[in-house]
N, C-alpha and C positions, 0 to 999 in steps of 0.2 A: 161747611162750604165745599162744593166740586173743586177736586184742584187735579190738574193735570202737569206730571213730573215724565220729563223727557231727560234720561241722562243717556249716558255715551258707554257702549258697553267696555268701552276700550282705555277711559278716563283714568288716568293716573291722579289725577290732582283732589277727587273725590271718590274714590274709587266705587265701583257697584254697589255692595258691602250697604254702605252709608243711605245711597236712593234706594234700595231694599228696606234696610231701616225706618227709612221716611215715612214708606208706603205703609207700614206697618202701623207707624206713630200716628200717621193718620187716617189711618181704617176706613172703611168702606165708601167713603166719597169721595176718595181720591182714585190715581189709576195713572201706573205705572208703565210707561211705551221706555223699551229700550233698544239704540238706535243701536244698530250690528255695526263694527267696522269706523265707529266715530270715540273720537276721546274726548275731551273736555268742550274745544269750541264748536259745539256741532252749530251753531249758526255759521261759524264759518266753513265747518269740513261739509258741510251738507244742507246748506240754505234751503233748496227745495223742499227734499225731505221736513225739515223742521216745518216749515210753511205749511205742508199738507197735513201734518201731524196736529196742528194747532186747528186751522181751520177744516178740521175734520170733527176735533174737540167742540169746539165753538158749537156749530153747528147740530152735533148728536147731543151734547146739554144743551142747549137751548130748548128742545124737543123734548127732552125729556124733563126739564122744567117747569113748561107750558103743560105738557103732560099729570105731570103733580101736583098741580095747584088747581086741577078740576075738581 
């Protein structure tokens, strides 16, 4: 499954370390965006950002989706 992991490069509560790991655990159909400047809530340190981030995702997998199943 695509999955997309947005962590906070600044996060104390989960540190980097851990979303590295993640990315690792789950190999090549995931994808690892790390936010500069933001710690754990980045919904709330940086809403925008997250927003864009998401629906940037959304958007480039769905294409690429539609794309794979020709």
């Amino acid at each position: 499954q695509q999955t997309l992991i947005i962590w906070g490069e600044q996060d104390r509560v989960f540190p980097l370390e851990l979303g590295l790991r993640l990315k690792r655990h789950l190999g090549d159909t995931s994808e690892l965006t790390i936010v500069k400047d933001a710690g754990h809530a980045i919904n709330r340190e940086k809403p925008a950002e997250l927003c864009r981030l998401i629906k940037n995702y959304i958007i480039d997998s769905s294409v690429k989706y539609r794309d794979d199943r020709k």
